[in-house]
N, C-alpha and C positions, 0 to 999 in steps of 0.2 A: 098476240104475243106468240113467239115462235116454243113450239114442245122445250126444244130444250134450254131454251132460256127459261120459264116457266122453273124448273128443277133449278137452273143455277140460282134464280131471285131467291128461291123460299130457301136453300142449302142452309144459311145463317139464319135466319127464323125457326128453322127444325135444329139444329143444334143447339137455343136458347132453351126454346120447351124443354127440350130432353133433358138438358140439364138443370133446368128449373123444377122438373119434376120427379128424378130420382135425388135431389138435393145433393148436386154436384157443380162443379164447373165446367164452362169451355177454354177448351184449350187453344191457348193462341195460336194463330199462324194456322190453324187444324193442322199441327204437328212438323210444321218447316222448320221449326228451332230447333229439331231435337225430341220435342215430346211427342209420340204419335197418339192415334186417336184423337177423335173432336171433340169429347167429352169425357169426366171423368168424376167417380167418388174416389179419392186416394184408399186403396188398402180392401177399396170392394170390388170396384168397378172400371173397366174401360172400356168406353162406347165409340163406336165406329157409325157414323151415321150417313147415309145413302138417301139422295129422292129421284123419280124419275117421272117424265112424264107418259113413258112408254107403257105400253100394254103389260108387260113384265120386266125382268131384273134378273141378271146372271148374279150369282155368289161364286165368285172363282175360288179355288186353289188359292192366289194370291192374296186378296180380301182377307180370307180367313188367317192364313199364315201371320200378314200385318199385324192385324190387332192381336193375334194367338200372343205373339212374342213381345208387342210391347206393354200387354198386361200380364202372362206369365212373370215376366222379369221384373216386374211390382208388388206380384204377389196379389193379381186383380182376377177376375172374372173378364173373360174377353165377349162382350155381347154387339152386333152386328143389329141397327133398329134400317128399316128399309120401307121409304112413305112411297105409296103410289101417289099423282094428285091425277084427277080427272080432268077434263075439259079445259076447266074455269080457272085451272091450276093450284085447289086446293086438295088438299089430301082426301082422299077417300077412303084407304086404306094403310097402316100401320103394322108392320110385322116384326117381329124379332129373332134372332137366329143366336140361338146358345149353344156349346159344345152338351153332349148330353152329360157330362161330368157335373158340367157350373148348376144341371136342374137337377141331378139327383144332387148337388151337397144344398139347393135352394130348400127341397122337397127333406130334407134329414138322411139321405140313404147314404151318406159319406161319413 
């Protein structure tokens, strides 16, 4: 299987988890209609979820802008979850990227 097919096959299997695991939904379309982000808890959270099979992973400007505004304007936490997969093209590694705002009001400092 080619690297970057590997990332596109698992895309809809890591946006299941994720939302099975912070007890939320995926969002149709991953945001064509209208809703952005791929996953979401209404009123906590919106997840933006990225896989790749490359050695690393840029976070742009634009990434973050994305998800900043269409959870801002819900009144969500805008959180960025980003899987490496290895080889075999499962995930190895799992990271998350929060504004430092969303973990100090996680952590109580807000």
């Amino acid at each position: 299987m080619q690297r970057g097919a590997a990332a596109h096959n698992r895309a809809p299997f890591q946006e299941r988890e994720i939302a099975k695991r912070v007890g939320g939904n995926v969002t149709k379309a991953s945001g064509a209609q209208g809703e952005k982000g791929d996953a979401r808890v209404r009123g906590v959270v919106r997840i933006e979820a990225k896989t790749t099979s490359n050695k690393s992973f840029s976070v742009t400007r634009e990434i973050i802008e994305k998800i900043e505004a269409a959870a801002l304007g819900a009144g969500e936490v805008p959180y960025l979850e980003i899987e490496l997969l290895g080889q075999d093209g499962k995930p190895t590694h799992r990271v998350a990227v929060l504004p430092v705002w969303g973990i100090d009001m996680l952590l109580g400092q807000q």
